[in-house]
C-alpha positions, 0 to 999 in steps of 0.5 A, a space after each residue: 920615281 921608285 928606285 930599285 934595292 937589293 934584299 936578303 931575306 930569310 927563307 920563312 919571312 920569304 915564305 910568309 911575303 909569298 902567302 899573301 901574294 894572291 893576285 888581287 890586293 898583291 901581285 908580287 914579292 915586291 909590291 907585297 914588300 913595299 906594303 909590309 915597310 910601309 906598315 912597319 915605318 908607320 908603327 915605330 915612326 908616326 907621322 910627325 907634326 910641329 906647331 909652330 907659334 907665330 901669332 903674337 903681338 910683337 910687344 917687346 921688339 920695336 919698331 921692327 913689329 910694325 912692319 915685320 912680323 918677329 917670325 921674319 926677321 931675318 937671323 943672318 942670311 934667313 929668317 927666323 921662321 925659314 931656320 925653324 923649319 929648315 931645323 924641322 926638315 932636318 928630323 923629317 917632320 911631315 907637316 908644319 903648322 904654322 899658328 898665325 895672327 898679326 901680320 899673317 899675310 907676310 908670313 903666307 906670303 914669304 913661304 908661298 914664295 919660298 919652296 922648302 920642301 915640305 908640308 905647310 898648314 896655316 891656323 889663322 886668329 882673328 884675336 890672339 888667343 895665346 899660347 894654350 889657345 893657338 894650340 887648341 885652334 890647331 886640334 883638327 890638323 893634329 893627330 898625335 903627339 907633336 912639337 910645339 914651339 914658340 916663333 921666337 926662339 932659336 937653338 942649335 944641337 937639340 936632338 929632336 929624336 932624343 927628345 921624342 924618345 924620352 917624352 914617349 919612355 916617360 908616357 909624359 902628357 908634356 914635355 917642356 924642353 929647358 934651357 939655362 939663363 942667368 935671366 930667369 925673371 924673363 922666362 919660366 923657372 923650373 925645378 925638376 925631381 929625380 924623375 925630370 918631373 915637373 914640381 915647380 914651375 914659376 912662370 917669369 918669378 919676379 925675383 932675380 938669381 946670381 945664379 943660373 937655372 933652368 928655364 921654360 925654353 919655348 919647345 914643347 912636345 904635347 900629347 893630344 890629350 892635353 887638347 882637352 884641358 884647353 877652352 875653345 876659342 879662348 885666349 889660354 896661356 900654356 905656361 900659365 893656365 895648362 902647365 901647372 895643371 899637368 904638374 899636379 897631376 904629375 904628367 909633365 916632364 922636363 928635358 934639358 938642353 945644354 946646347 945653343 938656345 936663344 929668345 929674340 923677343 926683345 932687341 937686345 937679345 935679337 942683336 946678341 943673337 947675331 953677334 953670336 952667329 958672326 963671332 961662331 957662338 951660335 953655329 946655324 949648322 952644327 950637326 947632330 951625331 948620329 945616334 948609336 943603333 
C-alpha cells in the first residue's frame, strides 16, 4: 500500500518532471516522480547482498555438531544465524544468501519456519568446499560487491554502512574487517600500511604474542571481480589461497573494528560468549548512532 507525502520542489526541476509526463510511459507528476526516486535510490545504494557462511564441518564444537549445525546454536533467546540476519536487517540488506552443507536440512528448516522478513537465497555443497570455494558456488545470485561473512562469529557496534563507504573510497577488490585478540594463533594476524593496506597476513601464526594484534575477524566485503581468482567447484580457502594474492597486488584493505566481535567455534569461546551476554559485555542491541549528513 503507497502512502501519500508532501513535496516542494523547485520550479525548473518541476519544469523538467512535466516534460517527460507524455501520457504513454508517464501520465502524471507523481508517477514520473516515483520513477525518477526510483532511478536515483538505485545509483547512490545498489541493492546489497551478504553471503553468509554456514558449510563447515563443526570440528571444533562438540558434541553439539552432531545434532545441531554451529549456525543454530542458540547465543541467548536466538540462534546464532537469526542474530546474523537480524543484524543484516538492521543495514537494509536486500538478499541473504545462505552457503550451506553439513546439516543443511536444520538450517532450511528453521528459517522456513521462522518469518524475518526478508529475502532468503540457499547455496547447497554436497562437499564442502571452504571459504573461497563457498563463495564462488554463490557467483550466480551476486551481482555486485556484498558481504561476506563466516557463520561463526558474532559482534556488535560495526557500522556496516561505514564499512561499505570505506571499501568503496578505497576501490579495494576486498575489504577484511579486524578485530583485536590476545589469541592471534587462532585466527589470522594482520598488519596494515599507512593506507589500511594489507602487507602481512599470516593465517592462524604458530607462534603466540603477549600482546594484542589484529586479527582476520571473519567479515569481508568482496568485489565480484575476485570471483575470478577462485576455481569452480574447488574446496579453495579465502584466507589462504585468495587473500594473499590480493596483497601482493595490493587491492585488499584492512577495516578495524574496535567494537564487540566474538568466534563461537570452540566451546570455551561459545560459553565466554554467553557469559558476556548475561554480565552486559556483549549488548545483542546496542545501537549505532546515526551518521551525520
Amino acid at each position: 500500500m503507497k502512502q501519500r507525502y508532501s513535496m516542494t520542489l523547485d520550479p525548473a526541476l518541476m519544469h523538467k518532471i512535466d516534460l517527460l509526463v507524455d501520457g504513454a510511459r508517464f501520465t502524471n507528476r507523481s508517477e514520473t516522480a516515483e520513477f525518477l526516486l526510483k532511478l536515483g535510490i538505485d545509483q547512490l545504494r545498489p541493492e546489497r547482498t551478504a553471503l553468509i557462511l554456514c558449510g563447515g564441518l563443526e570440528t571444533r564444537v562438540r558434541p553439539s555438531p552432531f545434532s545441531t549445525p554451529k549456525p543454530l546454536l542458540p547465543i541467548g533467546y536466538q540462534p546464532l544465524l537469526e542474530y546474523q540476519i537480524e543484524y543484516l536487517k538492521r543495514y537494509e540488506f536486500d538478499r541473504i544468501i545462505l552457503a550451506i552443507g553439513y546439516l543443511q536440512e536444520q538450517i532450511v528448516r528453521y528459517l522456513d519456519e521462522h518469518k524475518l522478513g526478508v529475502q532468503l537465497r540457499y547455496r547447497f555443497e554436497k562437499e564442502p568446499l571452504d571459504t573461497g570455494g563457498a563463495i564462488k558456488n554463490a557467483e550466480a545470485l551476486i551481482e555486485s560487491d556484498f558481504l561476506a561473512l563466516n557463520g561463526d562469529v558474532i559482534f556488535a557496534g560495526l557500522d556496516l554502512d561505514k564499512l561499505f563507504y570505506a571499501h568503496k573510497k578505497a576501490n579495494a577488490a576486498a575489504t577484511v574487517v579486524l578485530a583485536e585478540s590476545a589469541n592471534p594463533g587462532r585466527f589470522g594476524a594482520v598488519e596494515l600500511d599507512a593506507n589500511n593496506n594489507v602487507i602481512s597476513f599470516v593465517e592462524k601464526p604458530q607462534t603466540q604474542t603477549v600482546e594484542k594484534s589484529w586479527v582476520n575477524a571473519g567479515v569481508y566485503v568482496i568485489q565480484p571481480s575476485v570471483f575470478t581468482k577462485i576455481p569452480k567447484e574447488k574446496h579453495t580457502s579465502l584466507e589462504l589461497d585468495v587473500f594473499p594474492k590480493l596483497m601482493r597486488e595490493r587491492t585488499i584493505i584492512g577495516y578495524k573494528h574496535d567494537g564487540y566481535w566474538a568466534d563461537v567455534g570452540t566451546p570455551e569461546d561459545y560459553l565466554r560468549v554467553q557469559r558476556d551476554l548475561l554480565t552486559g559485555a556483549f549488548k545483542p542491541q546496542e545501537k549505532i548512532m546515526p551518521k551525520s549528513r
